[in-house]
ROLODREN-306591 format. One line per field, with one value per atom (N, C-alpha, C): x, y, z; residue number from 1; residue in three letters; atom name. Coordinates in steps of 0.05 Angstrom, whole numbers, plus 5000, padded with zeros to 4 digits. Example, Ala and Ser with C-alpha at 12.3 -4.5 7.8 and 13.67 -1.06 7.14 Angstrom:
% residues 2
east <- [5264_5246_5264_5257_5273_5258]
north <- [4886_4910_4934_4955_4979_5001]
up <- [5156_5156_5156_5142_5143_5157]
resi <- [1_1_1_2_2_2]
resn <- [ala_ala_ala_ser_ser_ser]
name <- [N_CA_C_N_CA_C]
//
This chain:
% residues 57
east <- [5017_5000_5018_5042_5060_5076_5073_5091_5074_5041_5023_5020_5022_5012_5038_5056_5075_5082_5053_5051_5031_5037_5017_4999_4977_4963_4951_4949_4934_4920_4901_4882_4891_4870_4874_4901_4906_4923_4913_4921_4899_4915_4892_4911_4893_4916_4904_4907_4887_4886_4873_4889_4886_4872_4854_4838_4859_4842_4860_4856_4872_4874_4845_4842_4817_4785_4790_4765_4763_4786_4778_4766_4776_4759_4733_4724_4699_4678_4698_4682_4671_4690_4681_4666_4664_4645_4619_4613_4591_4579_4593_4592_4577_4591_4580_4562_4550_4529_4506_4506_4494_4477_4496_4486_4477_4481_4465_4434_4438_4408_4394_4399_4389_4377_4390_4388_4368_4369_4355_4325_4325_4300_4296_4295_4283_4277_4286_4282_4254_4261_4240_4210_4208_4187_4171_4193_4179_4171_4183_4158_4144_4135_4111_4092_4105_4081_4073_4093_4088_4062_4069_4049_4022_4017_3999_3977_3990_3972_3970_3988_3975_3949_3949_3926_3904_3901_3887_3872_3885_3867_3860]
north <- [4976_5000_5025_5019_5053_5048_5033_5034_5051_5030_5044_5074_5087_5116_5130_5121_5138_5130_5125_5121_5137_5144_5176_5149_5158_5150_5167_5151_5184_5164_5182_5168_5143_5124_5101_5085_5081_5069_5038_5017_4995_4986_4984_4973_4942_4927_4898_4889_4884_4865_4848_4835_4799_4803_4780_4768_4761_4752_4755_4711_4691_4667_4659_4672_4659_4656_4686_4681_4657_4644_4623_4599_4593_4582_4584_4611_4625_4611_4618_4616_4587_4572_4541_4528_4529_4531_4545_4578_4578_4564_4551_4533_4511_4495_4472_4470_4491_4505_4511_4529_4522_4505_4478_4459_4445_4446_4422_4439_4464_4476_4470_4463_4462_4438_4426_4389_4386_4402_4390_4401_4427_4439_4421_4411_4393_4369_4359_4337_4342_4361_4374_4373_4388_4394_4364_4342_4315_4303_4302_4293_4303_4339_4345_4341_4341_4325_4298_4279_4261_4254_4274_4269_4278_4303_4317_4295_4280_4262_4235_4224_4212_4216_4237_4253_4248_4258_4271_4240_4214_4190_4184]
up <- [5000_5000_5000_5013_5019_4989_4973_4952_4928_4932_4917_4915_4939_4934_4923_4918_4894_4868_4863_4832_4820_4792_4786_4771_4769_4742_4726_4706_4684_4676_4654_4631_4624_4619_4599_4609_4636_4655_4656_4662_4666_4690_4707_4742_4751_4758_4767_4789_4801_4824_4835_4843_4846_4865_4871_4888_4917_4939_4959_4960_4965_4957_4966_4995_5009_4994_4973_4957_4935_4922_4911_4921_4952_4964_4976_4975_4978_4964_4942_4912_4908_4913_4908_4925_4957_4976_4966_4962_4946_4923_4909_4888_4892_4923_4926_4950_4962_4973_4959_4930_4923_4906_4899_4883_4909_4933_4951_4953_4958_4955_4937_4912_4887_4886_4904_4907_4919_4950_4966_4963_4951_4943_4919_4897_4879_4890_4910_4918_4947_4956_4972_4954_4933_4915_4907_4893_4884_4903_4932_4957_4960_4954_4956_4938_4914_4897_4892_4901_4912_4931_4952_4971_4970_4950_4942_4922_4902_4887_4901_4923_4941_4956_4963_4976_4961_4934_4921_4909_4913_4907_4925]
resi <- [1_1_1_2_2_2_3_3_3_4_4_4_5_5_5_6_6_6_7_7_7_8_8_8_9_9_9_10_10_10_11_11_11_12_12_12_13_13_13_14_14_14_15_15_15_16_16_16_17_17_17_18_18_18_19_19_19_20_20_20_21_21_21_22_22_22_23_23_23_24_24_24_25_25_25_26_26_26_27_27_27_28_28_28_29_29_29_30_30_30_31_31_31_32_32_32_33_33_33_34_34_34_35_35_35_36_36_36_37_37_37_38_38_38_39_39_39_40_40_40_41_41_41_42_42_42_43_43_43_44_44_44_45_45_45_46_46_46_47_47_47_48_48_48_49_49_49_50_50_50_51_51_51_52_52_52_53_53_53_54_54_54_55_55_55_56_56_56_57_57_57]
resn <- [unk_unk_unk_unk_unk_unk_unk_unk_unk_unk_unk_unk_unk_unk_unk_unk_unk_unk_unk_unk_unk_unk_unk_unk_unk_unk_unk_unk_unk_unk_unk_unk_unk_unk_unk_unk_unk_unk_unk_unk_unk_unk_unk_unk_unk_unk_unk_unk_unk_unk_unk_unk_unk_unk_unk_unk_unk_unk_unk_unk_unk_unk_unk_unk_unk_unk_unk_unk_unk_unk_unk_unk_unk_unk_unk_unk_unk_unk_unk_unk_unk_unk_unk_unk_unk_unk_unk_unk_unk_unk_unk_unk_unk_unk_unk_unk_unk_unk_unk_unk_unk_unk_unk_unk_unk_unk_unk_unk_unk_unk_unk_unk_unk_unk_unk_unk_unk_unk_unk_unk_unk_unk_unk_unk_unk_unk_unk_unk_unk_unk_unk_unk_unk_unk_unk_unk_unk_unk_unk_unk_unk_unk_unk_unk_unk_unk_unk_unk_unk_unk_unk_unk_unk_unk_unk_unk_unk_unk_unk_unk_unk_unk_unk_unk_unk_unk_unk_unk_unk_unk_unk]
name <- [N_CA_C_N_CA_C_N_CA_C_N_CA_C_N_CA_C_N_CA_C_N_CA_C_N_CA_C_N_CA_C_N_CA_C_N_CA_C_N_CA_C_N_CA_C_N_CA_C_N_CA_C_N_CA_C_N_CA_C_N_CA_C_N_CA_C_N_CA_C_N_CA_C_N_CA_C_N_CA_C_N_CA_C_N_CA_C_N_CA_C_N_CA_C_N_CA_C_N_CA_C_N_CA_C_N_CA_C_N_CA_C_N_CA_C_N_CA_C_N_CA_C_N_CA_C_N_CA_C_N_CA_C_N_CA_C_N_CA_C_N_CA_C_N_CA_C_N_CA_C_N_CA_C_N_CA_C_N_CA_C_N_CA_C_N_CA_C_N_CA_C_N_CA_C_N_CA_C_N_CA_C_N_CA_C_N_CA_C_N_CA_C_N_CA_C_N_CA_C]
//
């Protein structure tokens, strides 16, 4: 950071920065968080309709 602030920028500069490591693991945890949601809600839904046309005879 103390190195950064003695650099000028001007127009049409392009500045990069990296992710900090912990978000790639963020990232893939949300990943496989949300595919179990995905899971467990579709699988949630076919027992309810399951149980709904059970009912319904």
């Amino acid at each position: 950071m103390l190195l950064a602030s003695g650099f000028q920028m001007r127009s049409k500069d392009v500045m990069y920065v990296a992710n900090a490591k912990v978000v790639d693991y963020y990232k893939l945890l949300t990943l496989i968080n949300n595919t179990a949601a995905t899971t467990s809600n579709t699988a949630a839904a076919v027992i309810n309709v399951n149980t709904a046309t059970k009912t319904r005879w």
